[in-house]
C-alpha positions in Angstrom: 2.9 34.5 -8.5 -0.3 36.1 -7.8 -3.1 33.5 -9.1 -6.4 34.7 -11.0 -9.5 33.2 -8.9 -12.0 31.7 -10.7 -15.8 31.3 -9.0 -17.8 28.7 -10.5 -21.2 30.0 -11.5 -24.3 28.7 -9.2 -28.3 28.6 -10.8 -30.6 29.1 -7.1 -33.3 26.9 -9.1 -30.9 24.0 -10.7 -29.4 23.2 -7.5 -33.0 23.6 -5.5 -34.2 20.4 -8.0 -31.0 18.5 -7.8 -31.2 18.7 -3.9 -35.1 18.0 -4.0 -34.4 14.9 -6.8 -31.4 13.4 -4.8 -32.3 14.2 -1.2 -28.9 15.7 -0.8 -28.3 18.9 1.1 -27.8 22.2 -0.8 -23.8 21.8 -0.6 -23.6 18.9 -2.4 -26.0 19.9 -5.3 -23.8 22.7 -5.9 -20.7 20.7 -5.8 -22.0 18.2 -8.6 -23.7 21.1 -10.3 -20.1 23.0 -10.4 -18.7 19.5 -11.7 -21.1 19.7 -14.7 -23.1 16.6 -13.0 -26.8 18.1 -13.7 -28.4 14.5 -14.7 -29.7 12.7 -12.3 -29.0 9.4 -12.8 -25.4 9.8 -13.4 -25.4 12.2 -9.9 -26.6 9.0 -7.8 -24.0 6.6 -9.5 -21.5 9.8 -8.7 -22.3 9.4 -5.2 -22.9 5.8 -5.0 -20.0 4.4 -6.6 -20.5 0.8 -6.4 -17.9 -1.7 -6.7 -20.4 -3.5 -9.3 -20.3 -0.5 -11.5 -17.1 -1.9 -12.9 -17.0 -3.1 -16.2 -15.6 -6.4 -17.0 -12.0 -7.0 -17.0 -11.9 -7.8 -20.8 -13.2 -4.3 -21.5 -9.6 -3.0 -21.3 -7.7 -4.0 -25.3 -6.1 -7.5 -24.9 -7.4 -8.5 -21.5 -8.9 -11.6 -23.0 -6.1 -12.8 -24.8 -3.6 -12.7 -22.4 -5.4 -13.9 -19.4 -5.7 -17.1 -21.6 -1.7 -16.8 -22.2 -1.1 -16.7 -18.6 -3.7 -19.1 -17.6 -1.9 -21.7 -20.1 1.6 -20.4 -18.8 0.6 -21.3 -15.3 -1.0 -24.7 -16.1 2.3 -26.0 -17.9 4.7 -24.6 -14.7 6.4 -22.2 -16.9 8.6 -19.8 -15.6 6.7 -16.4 -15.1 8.7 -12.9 -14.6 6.6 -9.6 -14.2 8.4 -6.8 -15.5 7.7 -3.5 -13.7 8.4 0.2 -12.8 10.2 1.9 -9.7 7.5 4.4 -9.1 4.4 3.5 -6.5 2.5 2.2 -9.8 5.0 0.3 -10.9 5.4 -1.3 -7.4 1.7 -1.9 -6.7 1.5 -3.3 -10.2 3.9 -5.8 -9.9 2.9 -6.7 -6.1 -0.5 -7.2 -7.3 0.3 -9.4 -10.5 2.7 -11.4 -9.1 0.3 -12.1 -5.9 -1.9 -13.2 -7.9 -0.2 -15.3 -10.3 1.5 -17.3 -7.0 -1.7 -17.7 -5.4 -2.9 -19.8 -8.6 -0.2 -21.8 -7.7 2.6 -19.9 -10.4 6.0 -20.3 -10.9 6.5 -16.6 -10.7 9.3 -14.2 -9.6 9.7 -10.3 -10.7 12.2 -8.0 -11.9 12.2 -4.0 -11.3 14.6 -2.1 -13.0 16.8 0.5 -11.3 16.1 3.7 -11.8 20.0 5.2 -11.7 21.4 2.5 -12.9 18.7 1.7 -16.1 16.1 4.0 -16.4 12.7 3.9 -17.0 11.0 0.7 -19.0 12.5 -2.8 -20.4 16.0 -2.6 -21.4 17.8 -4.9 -23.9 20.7 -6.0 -20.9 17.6 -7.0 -18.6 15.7 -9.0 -21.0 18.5 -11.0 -22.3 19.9 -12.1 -18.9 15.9 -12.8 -18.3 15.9 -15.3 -21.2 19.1 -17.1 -20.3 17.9 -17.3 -16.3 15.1 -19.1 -18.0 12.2 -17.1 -18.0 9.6 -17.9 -20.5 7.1 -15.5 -20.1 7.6 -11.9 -19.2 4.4 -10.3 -18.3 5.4 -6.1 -17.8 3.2 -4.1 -16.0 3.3 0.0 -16.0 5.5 -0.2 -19.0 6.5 -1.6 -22.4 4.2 0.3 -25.1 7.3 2.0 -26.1 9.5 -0.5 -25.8 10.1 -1.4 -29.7 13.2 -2.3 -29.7 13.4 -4.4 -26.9 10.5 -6.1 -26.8 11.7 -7.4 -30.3 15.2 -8.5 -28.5 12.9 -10.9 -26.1 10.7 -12.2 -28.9 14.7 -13.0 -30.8 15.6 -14.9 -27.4 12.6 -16.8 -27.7 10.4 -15.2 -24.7 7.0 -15.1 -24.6 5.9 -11.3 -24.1 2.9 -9.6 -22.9 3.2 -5.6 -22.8 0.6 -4.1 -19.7 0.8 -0.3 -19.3 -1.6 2.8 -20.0 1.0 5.3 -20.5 0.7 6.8 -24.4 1.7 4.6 -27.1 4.4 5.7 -29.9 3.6 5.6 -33.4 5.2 2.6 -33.6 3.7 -0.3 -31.1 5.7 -3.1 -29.7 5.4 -6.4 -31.7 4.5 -8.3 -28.5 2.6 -11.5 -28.3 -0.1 -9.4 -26.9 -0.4 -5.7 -26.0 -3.2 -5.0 -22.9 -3.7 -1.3 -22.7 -6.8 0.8 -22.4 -6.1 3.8 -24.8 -4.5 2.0 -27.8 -5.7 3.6 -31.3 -8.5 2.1 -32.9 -8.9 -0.4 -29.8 -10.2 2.3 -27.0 -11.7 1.0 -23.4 -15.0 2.6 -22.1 -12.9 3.7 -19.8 -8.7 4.9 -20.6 -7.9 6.6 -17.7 -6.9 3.5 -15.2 -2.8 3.7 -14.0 -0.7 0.6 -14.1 -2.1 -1.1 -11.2 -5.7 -0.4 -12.5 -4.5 -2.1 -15.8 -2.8 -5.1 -13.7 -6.6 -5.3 -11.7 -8.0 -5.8 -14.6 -5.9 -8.4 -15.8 -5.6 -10.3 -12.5 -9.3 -10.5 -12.7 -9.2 -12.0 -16.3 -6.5 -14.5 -15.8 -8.7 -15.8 -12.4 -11.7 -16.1 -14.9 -9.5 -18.0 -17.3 -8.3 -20.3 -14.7 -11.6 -20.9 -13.3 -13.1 -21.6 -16.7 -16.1 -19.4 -15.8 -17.3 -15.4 -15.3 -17.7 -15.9 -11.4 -14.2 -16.9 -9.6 -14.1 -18.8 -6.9 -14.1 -17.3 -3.2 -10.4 -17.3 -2.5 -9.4 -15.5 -5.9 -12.8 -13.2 -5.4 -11.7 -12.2 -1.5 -8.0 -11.3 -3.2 -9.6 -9.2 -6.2 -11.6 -7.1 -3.3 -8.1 -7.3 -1.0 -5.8 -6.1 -4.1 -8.4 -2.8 -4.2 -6.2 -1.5 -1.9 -2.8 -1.5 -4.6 -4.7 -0.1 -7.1 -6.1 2.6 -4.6 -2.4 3.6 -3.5 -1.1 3.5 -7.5 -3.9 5.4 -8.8 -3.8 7.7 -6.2 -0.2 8.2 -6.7 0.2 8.3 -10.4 -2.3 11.3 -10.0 -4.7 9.9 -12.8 -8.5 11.2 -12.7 -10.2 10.0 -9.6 -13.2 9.7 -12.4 -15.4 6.8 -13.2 -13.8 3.3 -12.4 -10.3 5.2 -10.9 -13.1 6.3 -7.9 -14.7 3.2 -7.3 -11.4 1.4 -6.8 -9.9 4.3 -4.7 -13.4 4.4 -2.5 -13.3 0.9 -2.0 -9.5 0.5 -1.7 -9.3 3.0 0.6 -12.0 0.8 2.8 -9.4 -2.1 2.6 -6.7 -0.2 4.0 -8.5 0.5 7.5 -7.6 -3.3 8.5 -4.6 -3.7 5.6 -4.9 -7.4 3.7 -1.4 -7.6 3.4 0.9 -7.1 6.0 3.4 -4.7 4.5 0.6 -2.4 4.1 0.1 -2.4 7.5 3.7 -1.7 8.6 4.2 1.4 5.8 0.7 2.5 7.6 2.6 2.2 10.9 6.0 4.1 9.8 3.3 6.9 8.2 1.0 7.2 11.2 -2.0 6.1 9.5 -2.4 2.8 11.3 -4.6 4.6 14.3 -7.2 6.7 11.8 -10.7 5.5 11.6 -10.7 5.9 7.8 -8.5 7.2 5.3 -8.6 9.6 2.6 -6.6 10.6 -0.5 -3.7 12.9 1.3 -3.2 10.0 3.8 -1.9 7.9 0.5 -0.7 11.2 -1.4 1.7 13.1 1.5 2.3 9.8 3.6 2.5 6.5 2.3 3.3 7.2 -1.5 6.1 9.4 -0.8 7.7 6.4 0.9 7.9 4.2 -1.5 8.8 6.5 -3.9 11.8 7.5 -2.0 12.6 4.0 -2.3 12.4 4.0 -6.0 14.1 7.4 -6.5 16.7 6.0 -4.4 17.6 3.0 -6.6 15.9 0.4 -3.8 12.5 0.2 -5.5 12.7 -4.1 -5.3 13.0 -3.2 -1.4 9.5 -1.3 -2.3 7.9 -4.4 -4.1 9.2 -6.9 -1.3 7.7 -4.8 1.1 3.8 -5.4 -0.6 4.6 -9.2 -1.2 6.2 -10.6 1.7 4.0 -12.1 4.2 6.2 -12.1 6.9 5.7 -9.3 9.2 8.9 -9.3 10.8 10.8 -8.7 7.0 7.6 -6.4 6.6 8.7 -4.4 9.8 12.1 -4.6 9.0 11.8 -3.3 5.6 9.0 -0.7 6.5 11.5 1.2 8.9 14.1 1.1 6.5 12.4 2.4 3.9 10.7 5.3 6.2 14.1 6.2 6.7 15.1 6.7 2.8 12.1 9.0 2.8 13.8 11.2 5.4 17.1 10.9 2.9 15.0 11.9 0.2 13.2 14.6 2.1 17.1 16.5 2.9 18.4 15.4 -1.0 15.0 17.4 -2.1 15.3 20.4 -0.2 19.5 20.8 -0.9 18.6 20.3 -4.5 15.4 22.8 -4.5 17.7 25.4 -2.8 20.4 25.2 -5.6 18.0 25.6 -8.2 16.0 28.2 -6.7 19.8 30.3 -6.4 20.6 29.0 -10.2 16.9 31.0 -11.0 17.4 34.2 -8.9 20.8 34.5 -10.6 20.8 33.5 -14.1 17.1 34.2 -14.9 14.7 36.1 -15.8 11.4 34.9 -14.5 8.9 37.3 -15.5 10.2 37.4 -19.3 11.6 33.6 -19.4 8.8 30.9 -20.8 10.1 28.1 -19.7 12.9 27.4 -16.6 15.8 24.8 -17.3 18.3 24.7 -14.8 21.0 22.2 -14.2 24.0 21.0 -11.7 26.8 18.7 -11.5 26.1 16.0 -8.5 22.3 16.5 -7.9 20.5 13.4 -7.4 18.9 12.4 -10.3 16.2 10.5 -8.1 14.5 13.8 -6.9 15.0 16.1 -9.2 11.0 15.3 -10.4 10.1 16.8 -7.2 12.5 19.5 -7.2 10.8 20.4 -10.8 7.2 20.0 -9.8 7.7 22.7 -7.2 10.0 25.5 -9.2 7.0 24.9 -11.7 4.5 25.6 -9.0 6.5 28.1 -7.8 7.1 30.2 -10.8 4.1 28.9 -13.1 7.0 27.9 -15.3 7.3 24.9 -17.6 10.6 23.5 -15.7 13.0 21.2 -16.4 16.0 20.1 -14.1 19.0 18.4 -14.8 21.0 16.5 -12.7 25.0 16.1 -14.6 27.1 13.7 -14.3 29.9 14.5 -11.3 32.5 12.9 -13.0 31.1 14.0 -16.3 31.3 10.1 -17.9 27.9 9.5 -18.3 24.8 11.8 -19.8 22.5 14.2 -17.5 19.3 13.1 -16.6 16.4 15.9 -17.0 12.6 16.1 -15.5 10.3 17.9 -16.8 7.4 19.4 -15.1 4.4 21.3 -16.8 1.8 23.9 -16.1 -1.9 23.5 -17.3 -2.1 24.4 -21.1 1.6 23.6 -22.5 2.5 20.5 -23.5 5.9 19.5 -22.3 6.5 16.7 -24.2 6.1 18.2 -27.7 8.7 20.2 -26.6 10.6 18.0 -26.0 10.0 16.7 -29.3 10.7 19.8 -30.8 13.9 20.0 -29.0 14.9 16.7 -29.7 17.9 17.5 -31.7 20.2 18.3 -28.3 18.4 15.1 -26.7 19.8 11.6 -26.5 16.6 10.1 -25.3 13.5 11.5 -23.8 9.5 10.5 -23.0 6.4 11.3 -20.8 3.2 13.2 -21.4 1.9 16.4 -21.6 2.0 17.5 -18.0 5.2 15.6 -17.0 8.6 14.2 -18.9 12.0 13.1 -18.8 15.1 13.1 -21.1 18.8 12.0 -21.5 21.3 14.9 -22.1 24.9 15.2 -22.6 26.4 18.2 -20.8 27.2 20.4 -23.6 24.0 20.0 -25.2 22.1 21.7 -21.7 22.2 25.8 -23.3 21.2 25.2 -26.4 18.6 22.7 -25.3 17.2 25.4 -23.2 17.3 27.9 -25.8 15.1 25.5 -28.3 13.0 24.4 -25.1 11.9 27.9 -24.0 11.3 28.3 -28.0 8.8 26.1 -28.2 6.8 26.7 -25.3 6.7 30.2 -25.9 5.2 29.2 -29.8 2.7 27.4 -27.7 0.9 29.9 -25.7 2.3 33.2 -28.6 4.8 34.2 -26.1 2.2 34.4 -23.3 1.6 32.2 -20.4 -1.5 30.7 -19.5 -2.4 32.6 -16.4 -2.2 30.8 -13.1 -5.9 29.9 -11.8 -7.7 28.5 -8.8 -11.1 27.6 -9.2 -13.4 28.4 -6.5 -16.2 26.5 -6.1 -18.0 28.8 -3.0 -18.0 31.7 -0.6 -19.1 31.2 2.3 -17.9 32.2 6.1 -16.2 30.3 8.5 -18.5 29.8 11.2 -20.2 27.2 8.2 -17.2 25.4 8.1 -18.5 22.7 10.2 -17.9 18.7 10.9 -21.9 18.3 9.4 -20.4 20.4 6.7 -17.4 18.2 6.0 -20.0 15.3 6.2 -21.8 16.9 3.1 -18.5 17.4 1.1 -17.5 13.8 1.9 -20.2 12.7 -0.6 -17.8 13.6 -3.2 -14.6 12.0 -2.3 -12.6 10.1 -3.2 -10.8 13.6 -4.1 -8.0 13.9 -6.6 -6.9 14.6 -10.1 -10.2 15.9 -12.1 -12.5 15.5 -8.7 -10.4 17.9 -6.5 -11.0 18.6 -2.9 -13.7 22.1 -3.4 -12.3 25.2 -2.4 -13.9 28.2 -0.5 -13.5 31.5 -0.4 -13.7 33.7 3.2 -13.6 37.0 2.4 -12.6 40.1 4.9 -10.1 37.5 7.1 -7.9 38.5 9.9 -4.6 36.2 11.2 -2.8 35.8 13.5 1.0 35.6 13.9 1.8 33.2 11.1 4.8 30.2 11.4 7.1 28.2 9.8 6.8 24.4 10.3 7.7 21.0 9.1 10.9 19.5 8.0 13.1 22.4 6.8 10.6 25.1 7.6 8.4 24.2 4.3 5.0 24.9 5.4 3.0 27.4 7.1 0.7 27.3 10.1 -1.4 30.5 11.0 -4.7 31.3 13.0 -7.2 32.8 10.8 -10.3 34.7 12.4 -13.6 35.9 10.9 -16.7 37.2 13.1 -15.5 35.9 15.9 -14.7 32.3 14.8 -11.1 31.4 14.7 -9.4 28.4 13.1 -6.2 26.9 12.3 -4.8 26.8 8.2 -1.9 25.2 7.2 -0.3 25.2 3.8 2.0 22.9 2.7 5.1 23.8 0.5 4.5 28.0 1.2 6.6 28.3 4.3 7.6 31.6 2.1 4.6 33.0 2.3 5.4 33.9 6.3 7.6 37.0 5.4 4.9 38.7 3.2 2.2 37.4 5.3 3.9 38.8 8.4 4.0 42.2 7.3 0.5 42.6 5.7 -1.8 44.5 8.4 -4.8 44.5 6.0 -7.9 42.1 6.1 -7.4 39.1 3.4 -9.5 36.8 1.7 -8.4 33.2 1.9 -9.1 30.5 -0.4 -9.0 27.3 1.1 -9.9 23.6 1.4 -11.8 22.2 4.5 -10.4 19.2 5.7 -10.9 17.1 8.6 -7.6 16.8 11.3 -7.4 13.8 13.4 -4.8 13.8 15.9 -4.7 12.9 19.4 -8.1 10.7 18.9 -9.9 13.9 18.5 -11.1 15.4 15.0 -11.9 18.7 14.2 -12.2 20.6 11.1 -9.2 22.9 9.8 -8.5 24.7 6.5 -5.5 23.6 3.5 -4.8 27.7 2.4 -4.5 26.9 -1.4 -3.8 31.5 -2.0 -5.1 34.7 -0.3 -5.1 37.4 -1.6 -5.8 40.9 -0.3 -9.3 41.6 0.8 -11.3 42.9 -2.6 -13.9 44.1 0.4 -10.9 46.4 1.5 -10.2 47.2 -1.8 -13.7 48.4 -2.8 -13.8 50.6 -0.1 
């Protein structure tokens, strides 16, 4: 679907004083001009983004209280169980509490549940078999606030329980012993935007302060605060929360970790990824290599392989468990594409795309581990709300739905509004999930694509790309990249910029990766030629193939280190036909 481009507005004179006030060069005054960055002050703690810009750990709702629970917990021996999530969060969360918690000398073991088997959050079945194994204190991390019911069932059996999670609270909260949680109503952090494993930092760092009786904790806990950087770096990468305010200074600085990995399954999921020979890493190392790994482990029901993998310290389990789960990610990767393929026939067929608001397609046997990603890229595809459903073979137990969202509808009040043909559902605004009997799917879609259209009065929002310059290729230049570096860590609400090239020629352009999903092509401007890839348009060859006329490109300039040598190629985010061409 043909995007609208967007070009972010520049003022000569503004970004004249902010390059003559920070000594910066004229590329990144724009850039933190187009970011709406115009003070100062705030620029150069932008670009500095010191570790000691952190606020304390007790700034985040309930910190306090239940580092003093732990600390007490740990003192009396008393049996400890963190109670996590099968995503990357989840893991990193639970890795990092319960690394903690040992090293201060805890009697402390985890439990992750499975996500075919249980589903996302605490579940009644789990926490009673916790309470009669014993446990006494069940710490969760990366979820809980909506786990009413069964949070009530542990405080029945007698278990102390302390709810950790950011994700957005019911109307209802959880009558734990203490809810930690950076966004709850009336009880807001400075900051609400940190994942799981930001929230997990943040109480590590509070129980360490409690056990050390002080504000400063003592070098051994203090070198594991700065080592555990790197778990909150991969979560918060991969839960795709803002890389804004204390989300990029634990990414920066986690990111630093990584180069020489504290623990030593790191290292190994480095080696399986390729990312054990770069001289630095950035976000898309984490985002396209390492995250999807452990993910595949999750979506594959093995997500406690995931968590052993970032608390063992024995590197030949680490090794063992590293290749094993590299090759669930290639299981994942052929699941995803058979699944994608399915739907994409189930749209062609049985939709109609340009009228339709909102796409929800379903099958008998899909894998109801991938069908996120499946619906994250028909959404992207089609700029279509999207929700797919993954039945039941033998047609026993409910279908399992994700939902996926475009910017401007909110996926979860429809769900909410469709709740009548729904056993269970959750999420957010931009991503969801939901339990469905099979009878229920047609008139759920009928009440779904309802109430997305009575969002946006039966009209889309259009698809956009902002563009933050123009500029020619031959600029596109390693000191360039340098400049742009300034910015990163790049993400969610601190994206990568994106340039325009107008009047482009290319070359003969390919199919390549796993399955033919993404696209190489030699671009050429003036005389300077370069290499773009895209990733997920492979379909973009046909049309690109048979276009003769010049194109503009829009594009992110990335840095490509292969082979020990780096040079600078462009991520093709659209293109478009050349308006220079067009004007003429």
């Amino acid at each position: 679907m043909a995007k609208l481009w967007r070009f972010v507005a520049h003022d000569a004179d503004r970004i004249a004083r902010m390059q003559r006030e920070l000594n910066v060069s004229p590329v990144v005054a724009q850039l933190l001009l187009g970011r709406g960055i115009s003070d100062t002050t705030l620029a150069r703690d932008f670009l500095d983004c010191r570790l000691s810009s952190l606020r304390d750990a007790e700034s985040v709702s309930g910190v306090a209280e239940a580092s003093e629970r732990i600390a007490d917990a740990l003192r009396a021996g008393r049996k400890i169980v963190i109670y996590g999530d099968y995503d990357v969060d989840g893991m990193a969360s639970t890795a990092l509490l319960q690394r903690c918690l040992a090293k201060l000398g805890g009697n402390v073991s985890h439990y992750i549940p499975s996500r075919l088997d249980e589903g996302y959050g605490l579940n009644r079945a789990a926490i009673e078999k916790l309470a009669r194994d014993g446990a006494e204190l069940i710490v969760t991390v990366d979820c809980g606030i909506a786990s009413v019911d069964e949070v009530a069932a542990a405080r029945e059996a007698g278990v102390e329980i302390i709810i950790s999670d950011h994700h957005q609270p019911g109307e209802t909260l959880p009558a734990a012993d203490v809810l930690v949680h950076p966004a709850l109503p009336g009880r807001e952090s400075p900051f609400a935007g940190l994942c799981g494993a930001g929230v997990a930092f943040k109480l590590a760092w509070g129980v360490c302060k409690a056990m050390a009786g002080s504000d400063r904790v003592g070098q051994p806990m203090q070198q594991f605060l700065l080592d555990a950087t790197a778990l909150v770096a991969l979560a918060t990468i991969a839960d795709v929360v803002p890389l804004l305010d204390e989300n990029r200074v634990l990414v920066r600085h986690g990111l630093a970790r990584m180069i020489d990995p504290p623990f030593v399954g790191l290292k190994h999921l480095m080696r399986v990824a390729g990312a054990d020979k770069k001289r630095q890493l950035d976000t898309d190392d984490v985002g396209f290599a390492l995250a999807p790994r452990l993910n595949a482990a999750g979506r594959l029901g093995q997500a406690r392989l995931g968590v052993e993998l970032l608390t063992t310290d024995s590197d030949s389990r680490a090794r063992e468990l590293a290749d094993y789960i590299d090759q669930l990610n290639e299981s994942r990767q052929s699941l995803e594409r058979s699944i994608y393929r399915l739907a994409q026939r189930q749209i062609t067929e049985e939709f109609d795309v340009d009228a339709d608001p909102a796409l929800v397609v379903a099958g008998h046997g899909w894998h109801a581990g991938v069908i996120g990603i499946v619906a994250g890229r028909l959404a992207d595809r089609y700029h279509r709300p999207t929700v797919v459903i993954a039945l039941d073979q033998a047609g026993v137990k409910p279908g399992v739905g994700s939902v996926r969202g475009i910017p401007g509808i909110d996926v979860h009040a429809a769900l909410v509004d469709s709740a009548d043909h729904l056993l269970t559902w959750g999420g957010h605004r931009a991503a969801a999930g939901c339990r469905i009997d099979a009878d229920q799917v047609d008139a759920f879609r009928i009440s779904f694509c309802e109430h997305v259209a009575s969002q946006c009065q039966d009209e889309l929002p259009p698809a956009e790309i902002r563009i933050d310059a123009e500029s020619p290729l031959g600029t596109m230049t390693m000191a360039t990249l340098q400049q742009i570096d300034q910015l990163a860590p790049f993400g969610q609400g601190n994206r990568r910029p994106i340039v325009c090239a107008s009047g482009v020629t290319i070359g003969e352009p390919k199919r390549i990766g796993s399955g033919g999903r993404h696209l190489s092509l030699e671009v050429v401007q003036d005389g300077v030629r370069m290499r773009a890839v895209s990733f997920g348009n492979g379909d973009w060859v046909d049309e690109l193939a048979e276009n003769r006329q010049p194109l503009d490109i829009a594009f992110e300039p990335i840095v490509n280190e292969f082979g020990g040598r780096r040079r600078v190629e462009l991520r093709l985010a659209d293109w478009r036909i050349s308006q220079q061409a067009v004007a003429q």
